[in-house]
C-alpha positions as a printed Julia matrix, in Angstrom:
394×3 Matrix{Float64}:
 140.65  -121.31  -30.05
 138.88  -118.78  -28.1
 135.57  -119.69  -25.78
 133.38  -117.6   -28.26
 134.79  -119.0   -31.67
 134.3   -122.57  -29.93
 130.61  -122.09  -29.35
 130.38  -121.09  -32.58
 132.0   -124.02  -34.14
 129.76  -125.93  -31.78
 126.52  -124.47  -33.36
 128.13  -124.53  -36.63
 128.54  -128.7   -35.96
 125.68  -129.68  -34.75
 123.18  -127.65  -37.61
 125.79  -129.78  -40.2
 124.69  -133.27  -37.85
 121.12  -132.06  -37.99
 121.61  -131.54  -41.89
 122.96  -134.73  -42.48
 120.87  -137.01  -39.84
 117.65  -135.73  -41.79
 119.45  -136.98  -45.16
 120.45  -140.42  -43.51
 117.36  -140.87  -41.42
 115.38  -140.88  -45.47
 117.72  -143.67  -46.52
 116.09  -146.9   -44.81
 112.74  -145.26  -45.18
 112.61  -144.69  -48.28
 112.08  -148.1   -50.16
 109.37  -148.65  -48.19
 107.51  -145.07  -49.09
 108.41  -145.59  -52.28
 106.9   -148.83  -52.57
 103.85  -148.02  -50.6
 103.16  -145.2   -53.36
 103.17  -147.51  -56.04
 106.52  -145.81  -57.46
 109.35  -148.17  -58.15
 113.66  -148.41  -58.66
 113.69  -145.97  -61.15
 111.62  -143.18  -59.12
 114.05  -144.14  -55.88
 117.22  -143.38  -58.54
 115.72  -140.49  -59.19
 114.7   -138.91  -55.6
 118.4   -140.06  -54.8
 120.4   -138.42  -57.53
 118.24  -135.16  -57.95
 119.15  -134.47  -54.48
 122.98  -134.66  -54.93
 122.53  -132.96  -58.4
 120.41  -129.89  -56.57
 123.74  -129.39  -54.49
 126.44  -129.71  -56.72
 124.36  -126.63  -58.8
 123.21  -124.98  -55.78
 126.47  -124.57  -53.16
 128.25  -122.39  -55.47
 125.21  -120.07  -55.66
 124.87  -120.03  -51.6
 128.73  -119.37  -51.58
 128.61  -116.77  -53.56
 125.48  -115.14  -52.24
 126.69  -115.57  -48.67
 129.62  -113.08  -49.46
 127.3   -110.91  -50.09
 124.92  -110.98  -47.69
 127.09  -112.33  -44.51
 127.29  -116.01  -43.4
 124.33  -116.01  -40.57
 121.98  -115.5   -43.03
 122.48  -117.75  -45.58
 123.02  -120.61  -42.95
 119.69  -119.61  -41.42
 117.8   -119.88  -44.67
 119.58  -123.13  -45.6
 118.24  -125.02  -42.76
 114.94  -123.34  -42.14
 114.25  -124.56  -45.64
 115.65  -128.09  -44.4
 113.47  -128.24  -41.84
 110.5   -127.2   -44.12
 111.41  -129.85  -46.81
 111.63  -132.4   -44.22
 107.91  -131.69  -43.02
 106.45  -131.58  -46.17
 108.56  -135.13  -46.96
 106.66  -136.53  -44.28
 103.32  -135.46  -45.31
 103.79  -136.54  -49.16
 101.39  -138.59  -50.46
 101.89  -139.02  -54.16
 105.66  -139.66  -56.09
 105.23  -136.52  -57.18
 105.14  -134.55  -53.86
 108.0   -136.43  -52.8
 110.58  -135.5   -55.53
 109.64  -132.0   -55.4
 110.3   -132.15  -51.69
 113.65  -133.94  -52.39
 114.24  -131.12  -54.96
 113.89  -128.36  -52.51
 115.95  -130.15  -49.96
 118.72  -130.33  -52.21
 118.74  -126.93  -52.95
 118.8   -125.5   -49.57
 120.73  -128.24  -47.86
 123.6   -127.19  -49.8
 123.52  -123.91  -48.17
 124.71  -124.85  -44.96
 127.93  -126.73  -45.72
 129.92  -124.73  -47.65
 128.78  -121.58  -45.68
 129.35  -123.1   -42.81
 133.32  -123.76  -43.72
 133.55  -120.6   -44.99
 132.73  -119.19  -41.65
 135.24  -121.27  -40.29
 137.7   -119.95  -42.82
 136.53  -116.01  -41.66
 137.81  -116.22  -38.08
 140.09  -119.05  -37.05
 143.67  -118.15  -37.51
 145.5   -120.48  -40.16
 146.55  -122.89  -37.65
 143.52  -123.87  -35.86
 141.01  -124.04  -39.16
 141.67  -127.5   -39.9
 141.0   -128.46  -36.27
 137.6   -126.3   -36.91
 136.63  -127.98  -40.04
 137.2   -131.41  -38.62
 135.05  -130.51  -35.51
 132.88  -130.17  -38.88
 133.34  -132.9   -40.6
 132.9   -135.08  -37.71
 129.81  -133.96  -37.01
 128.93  -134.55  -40.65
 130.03  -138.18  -39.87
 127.9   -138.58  -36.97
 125.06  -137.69  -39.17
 125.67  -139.99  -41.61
 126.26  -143.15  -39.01
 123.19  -142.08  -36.6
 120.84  -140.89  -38.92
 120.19  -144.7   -40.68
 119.97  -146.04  -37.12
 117.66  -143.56  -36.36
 115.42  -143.77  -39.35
 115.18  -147.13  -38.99
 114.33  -146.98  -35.07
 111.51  -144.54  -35.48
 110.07  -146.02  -39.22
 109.13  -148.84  -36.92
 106.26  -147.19  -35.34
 105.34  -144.65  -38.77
 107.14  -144.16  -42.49
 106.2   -140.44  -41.66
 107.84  -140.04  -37.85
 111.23  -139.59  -39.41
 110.67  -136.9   -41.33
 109.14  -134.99  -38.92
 111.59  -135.95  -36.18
 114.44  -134.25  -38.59
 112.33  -130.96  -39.28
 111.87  -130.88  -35.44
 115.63  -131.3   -35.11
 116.16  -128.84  -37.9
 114.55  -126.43  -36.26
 116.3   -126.19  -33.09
 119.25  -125.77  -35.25
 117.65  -122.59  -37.0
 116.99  -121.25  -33.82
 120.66  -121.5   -32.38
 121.85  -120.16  -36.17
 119.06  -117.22  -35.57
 119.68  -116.3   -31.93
 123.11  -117.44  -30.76
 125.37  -117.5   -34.39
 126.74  -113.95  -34.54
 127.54  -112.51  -38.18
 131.49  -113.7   -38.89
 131.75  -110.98  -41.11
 131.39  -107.71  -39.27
 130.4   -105.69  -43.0
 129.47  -107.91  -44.98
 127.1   -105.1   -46.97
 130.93  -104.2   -48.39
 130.95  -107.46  -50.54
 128.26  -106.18  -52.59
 130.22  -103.59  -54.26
 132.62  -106.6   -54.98
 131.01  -108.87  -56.58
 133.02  -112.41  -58.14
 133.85  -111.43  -61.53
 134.6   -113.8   -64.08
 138.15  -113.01  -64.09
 138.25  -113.85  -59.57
 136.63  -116.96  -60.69
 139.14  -117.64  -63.37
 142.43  -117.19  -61.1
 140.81  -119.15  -58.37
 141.01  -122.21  -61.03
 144.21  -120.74  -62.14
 145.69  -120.85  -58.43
 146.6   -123.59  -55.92
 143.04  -123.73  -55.57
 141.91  -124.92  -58.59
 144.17  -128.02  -58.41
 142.64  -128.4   -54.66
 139.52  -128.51  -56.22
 140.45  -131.28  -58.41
 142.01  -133.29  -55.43
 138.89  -132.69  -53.3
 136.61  -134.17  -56.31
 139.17  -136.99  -56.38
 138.84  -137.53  -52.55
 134.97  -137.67  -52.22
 134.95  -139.77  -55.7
 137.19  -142.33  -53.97
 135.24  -142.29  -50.56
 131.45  -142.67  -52.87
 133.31  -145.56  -54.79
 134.31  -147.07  -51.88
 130.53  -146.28  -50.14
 128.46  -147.49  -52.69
 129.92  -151.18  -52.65
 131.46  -152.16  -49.58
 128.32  -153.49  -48.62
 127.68  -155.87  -51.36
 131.62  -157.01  -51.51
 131.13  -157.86  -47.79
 128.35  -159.94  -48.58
 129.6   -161.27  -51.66
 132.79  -161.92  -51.39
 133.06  -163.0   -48.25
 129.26  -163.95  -47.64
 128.81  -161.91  -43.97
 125.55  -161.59  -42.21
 123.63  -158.3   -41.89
 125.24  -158.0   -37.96
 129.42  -158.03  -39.98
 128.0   -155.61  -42.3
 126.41  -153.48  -39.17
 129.77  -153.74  -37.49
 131.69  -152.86  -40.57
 130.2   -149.35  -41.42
 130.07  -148.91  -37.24
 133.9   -148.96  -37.18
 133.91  -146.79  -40.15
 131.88  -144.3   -38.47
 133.96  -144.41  -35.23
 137.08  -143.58  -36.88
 135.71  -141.29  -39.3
 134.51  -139.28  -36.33
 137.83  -139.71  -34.09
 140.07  -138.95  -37.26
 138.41  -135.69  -37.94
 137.1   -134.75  -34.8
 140.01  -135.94  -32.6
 143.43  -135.81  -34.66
 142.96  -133.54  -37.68
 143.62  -130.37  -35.16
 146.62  -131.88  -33.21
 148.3   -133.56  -36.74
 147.77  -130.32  -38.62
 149.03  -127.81  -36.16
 152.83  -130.01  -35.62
 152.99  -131.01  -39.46
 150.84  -128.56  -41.4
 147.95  -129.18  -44.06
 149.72  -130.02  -46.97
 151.56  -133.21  -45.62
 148.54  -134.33  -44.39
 146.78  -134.19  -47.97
 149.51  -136.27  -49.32
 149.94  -138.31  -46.85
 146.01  -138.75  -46.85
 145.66  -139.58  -50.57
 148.68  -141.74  -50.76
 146.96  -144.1   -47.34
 143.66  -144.41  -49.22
 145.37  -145.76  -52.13
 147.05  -148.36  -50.08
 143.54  -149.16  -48.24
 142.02  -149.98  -51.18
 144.59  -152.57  -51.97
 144.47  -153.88  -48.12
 140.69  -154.21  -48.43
 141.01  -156.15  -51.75
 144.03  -158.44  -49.89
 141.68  -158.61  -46.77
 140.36  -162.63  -46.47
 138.04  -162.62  -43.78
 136.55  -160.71  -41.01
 139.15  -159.32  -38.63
 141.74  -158.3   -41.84
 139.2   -156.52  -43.53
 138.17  -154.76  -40.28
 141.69  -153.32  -40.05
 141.99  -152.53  -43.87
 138.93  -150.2   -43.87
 140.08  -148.84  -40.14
 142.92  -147.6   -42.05
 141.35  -146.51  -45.13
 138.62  -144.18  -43.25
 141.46  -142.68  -40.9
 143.72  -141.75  -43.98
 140.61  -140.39  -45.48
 139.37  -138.47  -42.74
 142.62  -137.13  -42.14
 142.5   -135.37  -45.91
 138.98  -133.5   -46.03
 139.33  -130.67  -43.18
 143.33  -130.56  -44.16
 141.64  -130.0   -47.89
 139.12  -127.54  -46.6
 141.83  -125.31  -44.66
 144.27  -125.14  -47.05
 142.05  -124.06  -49.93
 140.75  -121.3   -47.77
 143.76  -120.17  -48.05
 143.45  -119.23  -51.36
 140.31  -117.87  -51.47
 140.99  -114.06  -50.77
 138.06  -112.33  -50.22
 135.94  -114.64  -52.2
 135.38  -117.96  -49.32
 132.25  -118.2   -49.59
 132.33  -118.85  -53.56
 135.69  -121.43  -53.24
 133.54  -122.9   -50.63
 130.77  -123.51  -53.05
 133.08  -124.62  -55.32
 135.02  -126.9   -52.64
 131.54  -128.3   -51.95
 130.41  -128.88  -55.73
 133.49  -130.82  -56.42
 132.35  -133.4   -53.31
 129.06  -133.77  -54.83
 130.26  -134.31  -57.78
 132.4   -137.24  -56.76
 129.55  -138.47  -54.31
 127.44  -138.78  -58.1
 130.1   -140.16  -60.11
 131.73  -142.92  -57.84
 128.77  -145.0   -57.75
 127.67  -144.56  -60.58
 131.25  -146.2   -61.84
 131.75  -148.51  -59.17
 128.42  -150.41  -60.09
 129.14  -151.72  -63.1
 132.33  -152.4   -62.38
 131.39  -154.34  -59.53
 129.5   -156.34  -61.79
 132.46  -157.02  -64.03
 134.41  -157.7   -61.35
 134.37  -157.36  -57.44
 137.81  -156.27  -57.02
 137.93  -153.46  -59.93
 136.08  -150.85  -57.91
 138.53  -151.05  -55.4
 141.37  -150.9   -57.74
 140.42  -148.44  -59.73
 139.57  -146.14  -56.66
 143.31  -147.3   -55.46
 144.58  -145.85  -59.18
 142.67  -142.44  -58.45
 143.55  -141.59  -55.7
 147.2   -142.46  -56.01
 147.14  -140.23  -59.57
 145.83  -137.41  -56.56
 148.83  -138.18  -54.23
 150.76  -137.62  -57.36
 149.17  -134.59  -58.05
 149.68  -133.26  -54.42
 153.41  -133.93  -54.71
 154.22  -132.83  -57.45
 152.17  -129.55  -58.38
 151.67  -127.89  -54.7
 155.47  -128.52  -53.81
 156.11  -125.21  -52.5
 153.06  -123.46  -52.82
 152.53  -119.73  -52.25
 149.07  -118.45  -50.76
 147.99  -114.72  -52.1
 147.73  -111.38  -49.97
 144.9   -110.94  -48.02
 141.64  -110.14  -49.95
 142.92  -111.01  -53.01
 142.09  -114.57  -55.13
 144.64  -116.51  -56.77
């Protein structure tokens, strides 16, 4: 990769970190705010879903528009609008200035991801975009594991410090977008008199792509299962203090952000994408199972070690390979890629709850049975699967 395209994946990664430190930074704050303004459980489900629903609407929208209109801008309005959102967060006073902050963060949020991949997608040659998109998604990783430590650091001396820490952060970030990012698409005014039509959006579902989009929701759905009750099976199961716990999602941030950031590049370029996504799928199957098998500290340590790396491995491998079949349109599969995430990040938990309650180990089995029906998938439908010409979809 060239010096310029790495500075840009550079800026690229470190608006994504800002994006998601400001969302993880809220997380350990906000019981406490919403407590303090007399709201309660079902206001918290509320601020926390709306958000992921705002994005799984919205990054289709910013896809599409950013085809448009060029990447730079879109990716400068997302996270301007972050960093606004985050400010007015902090100075919320009442429930109902909160959700409507949450709202609007939702909605522009979700224009810097899939933007963001899709820029990757407009440059860097076929070999070198998963490498590019797990330079991404690491970053993304090292938002989600600093931003809780963070939030809980500086909630220690104000509720409100967080917040305005993030839309301090967020604005740097607009600032490199504004005056560093250059445009990846050198006319993008020549979209406009392309727009998607329903029949580009119906062979994108019709191609590879559509059954990528499928995996991907699969992927994130087994990753949000897995999210949204490791904690509590930790404690419950095998009754560890808050320090195991710490440790726990510490090593799952390490190798998150050394599988993505470290080997996705090297493994992709000598065995390609698609091995990878099977491969990938097939490993978090199996680390389900080893996490259920795990009996005590150190052998559940290694099962989620190899969980998160077989995971990591699949989401920039995912991200490349569907950019492949995205013709002139990357912006738009790139909303799509990033709808089906969100939509698994809303539905895994929301299954994995009640089963938890039923029993501890069915979450983890039935995210073992998922994504081994998506290794199946991978197999046995993209066997030999041919990308379109350039600038067409499907």
């Amino acid at each position: 990769m060239k010096a310029g395209a790495r500075k840009n994946v550079r800026i690229l990664a470190f608006t994504l970190l800002v994006v998601m430190l400001g969302y993880g930074m809220i997380m350990p704050v906000m019981p406490f705010l919403i407590e303090q303004l007399g709201a309660g459980g079902t206001e918290l489900g509320w601020l926390v879903s709306t958000y992921s629903l705002m994005q799984l609407v919205c990054a289709p929208l910013w896809g599409m528009l950013s085809d448009r209109i060029g990447r730079k801008p879109v990716i400068a309005i997302g996270v301007l609008g972050y960093a606004i959102t985050l400010f007015l967060f902090g100075l919320a006073t009442q429930f109902w200035m909160l959700f409507v902050a949450r709202t609007l963060a939702g909605m522009l949020s979700s224009a810097a991801m899939p933007t963001s991949m899709a820029y990757i997608s407009d440059n860097a040659p076929e070999g070198e975009r998963s490498g590019g998109m797990g330079q991404l998604g690491a970053a993304i990783g090292a938002g989600v594991v600093a931003g809780p430590l963070l939030g809980g650091l500086l909630s220690s001396r104000s509720l409100s410090l967080p917040f305005f820490v993030g839309a301090a952060l967020a604005g740097v970030a607009f600032l490199l977008v504004l005056l560093l990012l250059p445009e990846s698409r050198p006319n993008p005014e020549t979209a406009k008199k392309q727009p998607l039509r329903w029949h580009d959006l119906r062979q994108v579902f019709s191609s590879p792509a559509g059954l990528l989009l499928l995996l991907i929701f699969i992927m994130s759905f087994g990753l949000a299962n897995f999210q949204g009750i490791i904690g509590l099976y930790a404690v419950d199961k095998f009754g560890f203090t808050t320090g195991q716990v710490g440790a726990l999602w510490m090593v799952i941030g390490a190798v998150l952000i050394l599988g993505q950031g470290g080997l996705t590049g090297p493994l992709t370029k000598r065995f390609g994408e698609l091995p990878l996504i099977r491969l990938g799928l097939a490993g978090g199957a199996a680390g389900f199972l080893f996490i259920s098998l795990a009996v005590g500290f150190p052998t559940l340590l290694l099962a989620l070690g190899f969980f998160t790396l077989a995971l990591a491995l699949i989401g920039p491998a995912l991200n490349a390979y569907i950019s492949q079949f995205a013709g002139g349109h990357q912006g738009a599969v790139m909303g799509l890629n990033s709808a089906a995430s969100s939509l698994g990040r809303v539905v895994g938990p929301l299954l994995a709850g009640p089963l938890f309650d039923l029993n501890v180990e069915y979450p983890l089995w039935s995210g073992a049975a998922t994504l081994l029906a998506g290794a199946v998938l991978a197999i046995t439908r993209l066997h030999g699967a041919k990308r379109p010409e350039s600038g067409r979809t499907g």
